[in-house]
N, C-alpha and C positions, 0 to 999 in steps of 0.2 A: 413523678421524677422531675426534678430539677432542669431547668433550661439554662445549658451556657450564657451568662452576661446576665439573666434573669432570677431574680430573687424566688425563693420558694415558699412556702405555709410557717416553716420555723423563721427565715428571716422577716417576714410580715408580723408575726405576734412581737418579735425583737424590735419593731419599729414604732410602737405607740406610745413614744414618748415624741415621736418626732409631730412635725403639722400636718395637718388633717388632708393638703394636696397631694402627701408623698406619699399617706398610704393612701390614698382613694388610685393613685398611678399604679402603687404595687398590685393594690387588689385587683384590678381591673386585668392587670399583667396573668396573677394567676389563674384568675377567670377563664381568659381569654386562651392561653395555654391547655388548660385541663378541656375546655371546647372541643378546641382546632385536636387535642390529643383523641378525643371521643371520637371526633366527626370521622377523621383520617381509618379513625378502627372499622367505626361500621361501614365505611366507603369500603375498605376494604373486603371487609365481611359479603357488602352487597355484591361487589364485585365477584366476590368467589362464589355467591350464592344465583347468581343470575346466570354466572356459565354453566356451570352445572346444567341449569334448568332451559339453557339453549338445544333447539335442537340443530341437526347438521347442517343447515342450510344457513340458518342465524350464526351459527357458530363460525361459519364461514365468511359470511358477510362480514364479522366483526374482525375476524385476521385479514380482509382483503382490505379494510380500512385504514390496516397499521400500515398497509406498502404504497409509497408515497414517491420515493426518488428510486427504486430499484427498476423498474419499468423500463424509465428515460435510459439506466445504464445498461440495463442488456440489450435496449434499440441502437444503442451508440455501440457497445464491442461489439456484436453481432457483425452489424454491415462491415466494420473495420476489418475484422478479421474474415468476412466473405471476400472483400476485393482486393485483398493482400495477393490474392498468387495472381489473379484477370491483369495487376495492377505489374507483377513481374513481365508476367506475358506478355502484355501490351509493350516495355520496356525492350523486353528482344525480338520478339516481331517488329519494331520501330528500328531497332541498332538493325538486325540484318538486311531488313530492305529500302531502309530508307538512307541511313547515314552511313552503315557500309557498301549499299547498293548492291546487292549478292542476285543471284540470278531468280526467280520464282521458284526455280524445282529446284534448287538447294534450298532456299530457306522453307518450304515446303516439307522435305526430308526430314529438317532439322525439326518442327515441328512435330513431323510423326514419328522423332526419338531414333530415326533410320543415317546413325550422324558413320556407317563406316569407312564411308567414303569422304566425310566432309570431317573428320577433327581438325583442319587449320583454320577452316572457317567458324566449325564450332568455341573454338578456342579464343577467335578475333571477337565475336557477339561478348562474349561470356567476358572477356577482359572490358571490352566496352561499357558493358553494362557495370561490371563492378565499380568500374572507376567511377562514375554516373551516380551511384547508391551510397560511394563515399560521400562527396560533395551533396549530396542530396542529403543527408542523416544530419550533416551538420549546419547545411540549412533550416533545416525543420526544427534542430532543437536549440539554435542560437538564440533565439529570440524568448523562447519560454523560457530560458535561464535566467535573463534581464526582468521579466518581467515575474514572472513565479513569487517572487520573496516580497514584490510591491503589493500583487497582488492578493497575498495571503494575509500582509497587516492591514490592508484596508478593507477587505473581506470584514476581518474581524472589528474594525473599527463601526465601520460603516451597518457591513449587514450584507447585505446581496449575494447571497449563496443560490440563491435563482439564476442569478445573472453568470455568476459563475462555471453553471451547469448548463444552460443556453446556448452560452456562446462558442463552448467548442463543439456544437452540434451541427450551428451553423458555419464552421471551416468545412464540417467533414462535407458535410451537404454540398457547399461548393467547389470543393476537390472532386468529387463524385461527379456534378457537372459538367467539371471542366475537364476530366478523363471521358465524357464522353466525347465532345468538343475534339478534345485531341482523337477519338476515334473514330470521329466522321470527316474531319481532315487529316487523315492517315499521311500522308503523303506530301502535305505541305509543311507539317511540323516535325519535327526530330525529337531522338527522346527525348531528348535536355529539355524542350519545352512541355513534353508530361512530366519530367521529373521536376520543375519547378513547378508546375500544376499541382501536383501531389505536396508538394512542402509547403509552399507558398499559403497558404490559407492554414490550415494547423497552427504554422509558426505565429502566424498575426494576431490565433484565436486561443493559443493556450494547450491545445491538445488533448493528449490523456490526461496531462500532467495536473490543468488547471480541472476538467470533469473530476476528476477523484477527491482532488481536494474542497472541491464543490459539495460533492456528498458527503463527505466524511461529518466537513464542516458542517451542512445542515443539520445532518443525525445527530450531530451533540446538541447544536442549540434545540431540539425542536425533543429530547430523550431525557431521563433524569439516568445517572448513573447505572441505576437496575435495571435498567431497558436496552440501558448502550449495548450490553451486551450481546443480546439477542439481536436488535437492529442489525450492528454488525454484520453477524451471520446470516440475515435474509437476505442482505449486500452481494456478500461471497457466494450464497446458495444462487441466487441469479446471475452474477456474472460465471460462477463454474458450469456452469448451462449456456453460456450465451460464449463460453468461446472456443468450447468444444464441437460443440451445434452449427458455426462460422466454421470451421477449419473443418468438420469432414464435407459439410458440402459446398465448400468453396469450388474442390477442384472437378466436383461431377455438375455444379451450376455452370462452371467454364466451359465445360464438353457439350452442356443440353440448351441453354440458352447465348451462350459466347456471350463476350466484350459489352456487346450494347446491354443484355440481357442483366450481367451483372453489376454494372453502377447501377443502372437503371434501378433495380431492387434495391441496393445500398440506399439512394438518394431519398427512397417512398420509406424507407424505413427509420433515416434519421428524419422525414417530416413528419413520423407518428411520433417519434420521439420526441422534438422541439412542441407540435402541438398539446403531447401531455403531458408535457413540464410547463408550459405557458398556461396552461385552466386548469390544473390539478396542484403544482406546488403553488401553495400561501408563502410568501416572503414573510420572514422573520423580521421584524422592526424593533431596531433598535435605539436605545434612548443617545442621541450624539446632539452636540449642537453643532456640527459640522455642517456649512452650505455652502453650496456654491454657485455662483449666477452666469457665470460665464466659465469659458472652457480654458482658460490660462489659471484659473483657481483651483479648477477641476484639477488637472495635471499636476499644481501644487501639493495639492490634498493628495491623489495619488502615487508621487514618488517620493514622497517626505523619507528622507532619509536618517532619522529619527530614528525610524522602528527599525528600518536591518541594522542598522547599530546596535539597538537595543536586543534585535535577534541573534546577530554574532556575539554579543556579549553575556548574551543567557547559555549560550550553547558552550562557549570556553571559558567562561565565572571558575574562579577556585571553588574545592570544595572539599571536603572527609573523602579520605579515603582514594585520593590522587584521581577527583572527578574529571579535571580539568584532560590528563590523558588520558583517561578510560575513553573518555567522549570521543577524542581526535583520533586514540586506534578503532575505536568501529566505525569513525566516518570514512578512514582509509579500508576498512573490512566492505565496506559498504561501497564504495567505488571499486575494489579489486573481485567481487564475487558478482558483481552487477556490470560491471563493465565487458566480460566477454560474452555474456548472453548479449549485448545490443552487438556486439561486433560480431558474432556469430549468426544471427538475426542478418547483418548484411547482405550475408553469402552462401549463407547455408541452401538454402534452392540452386542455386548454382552448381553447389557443388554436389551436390546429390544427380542432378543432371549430367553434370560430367561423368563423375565416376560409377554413377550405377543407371545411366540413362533412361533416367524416371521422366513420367510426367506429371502432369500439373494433380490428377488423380493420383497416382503415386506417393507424389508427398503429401497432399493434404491429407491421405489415410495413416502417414507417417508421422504427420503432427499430433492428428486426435490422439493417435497410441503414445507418443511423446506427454501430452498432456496430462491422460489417464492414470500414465504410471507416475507422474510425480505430484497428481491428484492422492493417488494411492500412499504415497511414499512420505507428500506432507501429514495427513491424517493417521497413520502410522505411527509418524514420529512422537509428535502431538499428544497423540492418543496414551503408547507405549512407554516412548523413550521419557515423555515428560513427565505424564502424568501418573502413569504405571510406575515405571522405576525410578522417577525421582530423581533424571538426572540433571546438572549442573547444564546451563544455558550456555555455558560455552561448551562443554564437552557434544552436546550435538552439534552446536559450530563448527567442532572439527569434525564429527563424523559428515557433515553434507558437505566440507570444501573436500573430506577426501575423496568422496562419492566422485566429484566435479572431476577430480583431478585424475582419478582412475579411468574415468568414461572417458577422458580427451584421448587416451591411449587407442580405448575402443572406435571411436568417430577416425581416429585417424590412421590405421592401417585395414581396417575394411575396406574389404574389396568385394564381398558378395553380398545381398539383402538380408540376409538371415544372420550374417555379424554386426548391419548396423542396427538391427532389431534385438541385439542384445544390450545395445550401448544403454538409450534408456534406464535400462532393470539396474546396471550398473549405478548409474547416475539419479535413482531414483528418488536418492534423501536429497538432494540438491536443494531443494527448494527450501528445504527448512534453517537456512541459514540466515533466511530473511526475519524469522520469527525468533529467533534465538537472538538476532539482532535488538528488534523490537521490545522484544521483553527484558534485555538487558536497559535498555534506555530508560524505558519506564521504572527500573530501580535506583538508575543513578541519580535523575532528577527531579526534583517539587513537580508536583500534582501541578499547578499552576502555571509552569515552564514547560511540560512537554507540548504544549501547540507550538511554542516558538522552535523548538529544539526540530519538532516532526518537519517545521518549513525547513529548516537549515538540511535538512537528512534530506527533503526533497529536490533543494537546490542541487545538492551536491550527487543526485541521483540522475538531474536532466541535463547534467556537464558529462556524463559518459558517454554520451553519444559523440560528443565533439572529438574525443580522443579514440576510441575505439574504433570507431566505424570506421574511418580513413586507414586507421593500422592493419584490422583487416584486413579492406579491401587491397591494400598494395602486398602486401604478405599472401595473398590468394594470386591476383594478378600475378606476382613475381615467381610464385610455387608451382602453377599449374600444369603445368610439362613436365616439371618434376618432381611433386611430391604435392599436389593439392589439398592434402588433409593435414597440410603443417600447421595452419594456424590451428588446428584444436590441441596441439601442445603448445603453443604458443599462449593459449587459454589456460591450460594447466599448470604451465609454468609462472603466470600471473595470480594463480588463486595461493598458490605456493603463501606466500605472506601473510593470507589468513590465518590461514594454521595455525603460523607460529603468534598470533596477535591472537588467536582465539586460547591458543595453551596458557600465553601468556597471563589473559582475563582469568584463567579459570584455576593458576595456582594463586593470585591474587585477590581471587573471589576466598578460596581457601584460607589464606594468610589472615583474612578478614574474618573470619568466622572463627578461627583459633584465637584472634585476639580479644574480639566479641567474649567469648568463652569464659575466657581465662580472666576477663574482665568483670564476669557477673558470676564467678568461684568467688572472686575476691569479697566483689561485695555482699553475697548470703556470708561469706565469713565472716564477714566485720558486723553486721546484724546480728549475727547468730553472738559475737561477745556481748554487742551490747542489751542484746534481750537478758544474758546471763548476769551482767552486773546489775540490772535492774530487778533481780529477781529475789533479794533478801528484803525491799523494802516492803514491807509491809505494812507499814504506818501508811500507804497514801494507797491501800486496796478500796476505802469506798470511792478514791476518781476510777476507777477500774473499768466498771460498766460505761463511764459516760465516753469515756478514752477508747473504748473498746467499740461501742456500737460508732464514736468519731470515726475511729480509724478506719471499722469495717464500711462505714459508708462512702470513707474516702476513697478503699480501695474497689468498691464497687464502681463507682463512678470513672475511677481510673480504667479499671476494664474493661467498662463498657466503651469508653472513650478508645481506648485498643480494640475491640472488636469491629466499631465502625469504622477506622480509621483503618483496620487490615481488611475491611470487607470495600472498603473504596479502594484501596490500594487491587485485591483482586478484579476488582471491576475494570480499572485500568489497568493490571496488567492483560486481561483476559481480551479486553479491545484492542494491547497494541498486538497482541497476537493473531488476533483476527483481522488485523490491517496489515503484519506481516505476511499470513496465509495470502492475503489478496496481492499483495506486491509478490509473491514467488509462481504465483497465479498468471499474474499481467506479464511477466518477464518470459513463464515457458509458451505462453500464446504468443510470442515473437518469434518465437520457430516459424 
């Protein structure tokens, strides 16, 4: 078979008229082709003939080979999501007895959930603390907005997807420190200075935000197309383990070893993690003539503002088919269905203490079943709604914001445990709007453009905390006497815009496929006359064969060129899916 750009066997005989250099270059070409084509086959061959012939333990060795960055990322969710509720607690044990100065045996009570006598003081912590989680959320994610989009072009430029994945292991590690710090001087600090502990370091080091894109970005440089896919998935198979595993026994490591007990374990866990991303991942090195000798050039080289240029102008470029707004309504889909899980994420423990006087075991048994079922409910969709029936990637977009929008009803007039244990099952497709996201993207954009495009989605992902969290929390603050469960309509009433931007995409998508259509009727019609007027000539039947076998080779090679071309296309769409799974993943472990 013939090589794009490279000449084949019939253009090398067509060539010996020419000098003796041009075919000794051709030949060498086909040589070297028909080779690398041999070699590739028997590699292959060996390959499949050697597993076979492994037995379990070999076989084993050789898949624990392929896991390389997934390790680092279930030591990193893990501890995050263990010290999430120790890290609540700490915040109202700090607001009652330190900055509102409540007596021992009240904040004691409150503690043991025994709030019947205390709801105005219950009420003062809880207000405290929400206000505290606003300002905190927007600390935390002000800084990785500015830095996120620098960060991603010079990733790519440069190389360092090590570094990438290091350095927000080293925040977490130090917030983990410094909560204990704050918990052996109980009583000289106030919460504000745990809650600047807790943001303070994340913000400086990148967070989730910069970890994710750390790996992503490694798995491509380091995968060929066919692999990305699976890679993907051993990704998602470890962190769906590591942050289910975190949230059930967050809230019963709070009750058996306390406060000290659980940083303490957080901190040993991201240091197995930093040391086995420092002697186990190999840096990618890439060909730049980029240097820099001092740190004023360094800084050059990393904010060149160059590339977000270049990256806003990939993401809203014209294009077929009105790419330009299809883009800007799923960035808007994309902050309206993602923005009330982080502001939900604010206060939700809260409010589950208030109105159903849970504790810290209580909810974290209420998160795992949270997570499970939209564990359930993405693989479902996926599974089913996608691949089974075939349906349109915006029509599941609107079945998961109706999910959203339905549950906020549920979340919000419960009043006993066994009604907000049905909200979940409600809200179960929820997650899969992130995927439906995802895979839309991947159709509107060149192969080549979605890394820019996937930064800009993620920009516009770490600015929802900024607006949400604060909305939240003063909407909770301000409801809580009278109606605490307003903001989950207040959620539902913001997903509202989806819908109609996802109905929108999908009579659009529609509109494009009937005109597709109607557009290759036309042209088998205009073929089909002109095959018929050529069909009396018969005087030129002996070019017949030569025209015939042209044609068929032309059209072979055409297809085949379509078959890899929609087998790469699946491969990337099948990856942004699996990057969407893990983004509706990361968002309900914020519960």
């Amino acid at each position: 078979m013939a090589v794009d750009g490279k000449p084949d066997e019939k253009s090398f005989n067509a060539t010996k008229g020419n000098n003796l250099n041009t075919n000794n270059i051709i030949r060498n070409s086909i040589r070297k082709n028909k080779m690398e084509k041999v070699q590739n086959e028997k590699l292959g061959q060996d390959d499949t003939d050697n597993w076979e012939e492994l037995n379990f333990v070999q076989k084993t060795k050789r898949m624990m080979s392929l896991i390389t960055v997934e390790p680092i990322l279930a030591c990193y969710v893990m501890p995050s999501v263990l010290s999430a509720l120790a890290t609540q607690n700490l915040y109202l044990e700090k607001a009652c007895r330190v900055n509102l100065a409540y007596e021992h045996h009240i904040c004691d009570a409150l503690t043991r959930r025994e709030t019947q006598n205390y709801t105005f003081e219950e009420e003062a912590v809880q207000k405290l603390v929400a206000s505290v989680a606003g300002w905190k959320t927007v600390l935390q994610s002000f800084l990785p907005c500015g830095i996120l989009i620098f960060l991603g072009a010079y990733s790519d430029r440069v190389g360092q997807r090590k570094f990438c994945m290091l350095l927000p292991i080293i925040g977490e590690f130090l917030t983990s420190v410094g909560l204990i710090v704050n918990t052996y001087f109980f009583y000289e600090l106030p919460v504000e200075v745990a809650a600047v502990t807790e943001a303070i370091f994340p913000a400086l080091t990148g967070g989730w935000f910069t970890m994710f894109m750390g790996v992503f970005s490694y798995i491509a440089d380091v995968t060929t197309e066919e692999q990305r896919t699976l890679r993907i998935g051993i990704v998602n198979l470890f962190y769906s383990l590591g942050v289910p595993v975190g949230a059930a026994l967050s809230g019963i490591l709070v009750r058996k070893i306390g406060l000290y007990g659980v940083f303490a374990l957080s901190a040993s866990l991201y240091l197995i993690s930093f040391f086995y991303g420092y002697y186990r991942i190999k840096e990618v090195k890439k060909s730049t003539d980029i240097k820099t000798t001092s740190c004023c050039q360094w800084l050059k080289v990393f904010f060149d503002v160059r590339y977000v240029k270049e990256t806003l102008m990939v993401a809203f470029k014209q294009g077929p088919n009105n790419r330009r707004l299809r883009v800007i309504m799923l960035v808007v889909v994309l902050c309206v269905v993602i923005g009330p899980i982080y502001g939900e994420m604010s206060v939700m423990y809260l409010f589950t203490r208030y109105r159903f006087n849970w504790n810290e075991v209580d909810f974290s048994m209420f998160s795992t079943y949270a997570m499970c079922t939209s564990l359930v409910g993405t693989l479902f969709s996926v599974g089913v709604f996608s691949h089974l029936l075939k349906f349109d990637d915006a029509i599941i977009g609107v079945i998961s914001c109706t999910s959203k929008i339905l549950s906020g009803f549920m979340y919000a007039f419960a009043t006993k445990t066994w009604q907000i244990y049905i909200a979940p099952l409600v809200e179960i497709f929820n997650g899969t709007s992130f995927i439906a996201m995802r895979s839309m993207v991947s159709k509107l954009v060149e192969r080549d453009e979605l890394g820019k495009v996937n930064s800009f989605f993620g920009l516009a992902e770490a600015m929802m905390p900024l607006v949400y969290a604060p909305m939240y929390t003063t909407v909770y603050t301000a409801t809580i006497k009278s109606f605490p469960g307003a903001f989950f309509l207040l959620g539902g009433g913001l997903t509202v815009p989806a819908v109609v931007i996802f109905l929108w995409l999908y009579l659009a998508n529609k509109k494009q496929i009937n005109a597709e259509a109607a557009a290759a009727v036309k042209e088998n019609m205009a073929r089909t006359e002109e095959k018929q007027e050529k069909t009396g000539l018969e005087n030129k039947a002996f070019e017949t064969d030569e025209t015939t076998s042209s044609d068929t080779k032309k059209v072979q090679d055409t297809n085949q060129t379509q078959v890899i071309n929609e087998k790469a296309d699946d491969n990337i769409n099948q990856s942004q899916i699996e990057m969407g799974f893990t983004e509706s993943m990361l968002c309900t472990s914020k519960l």
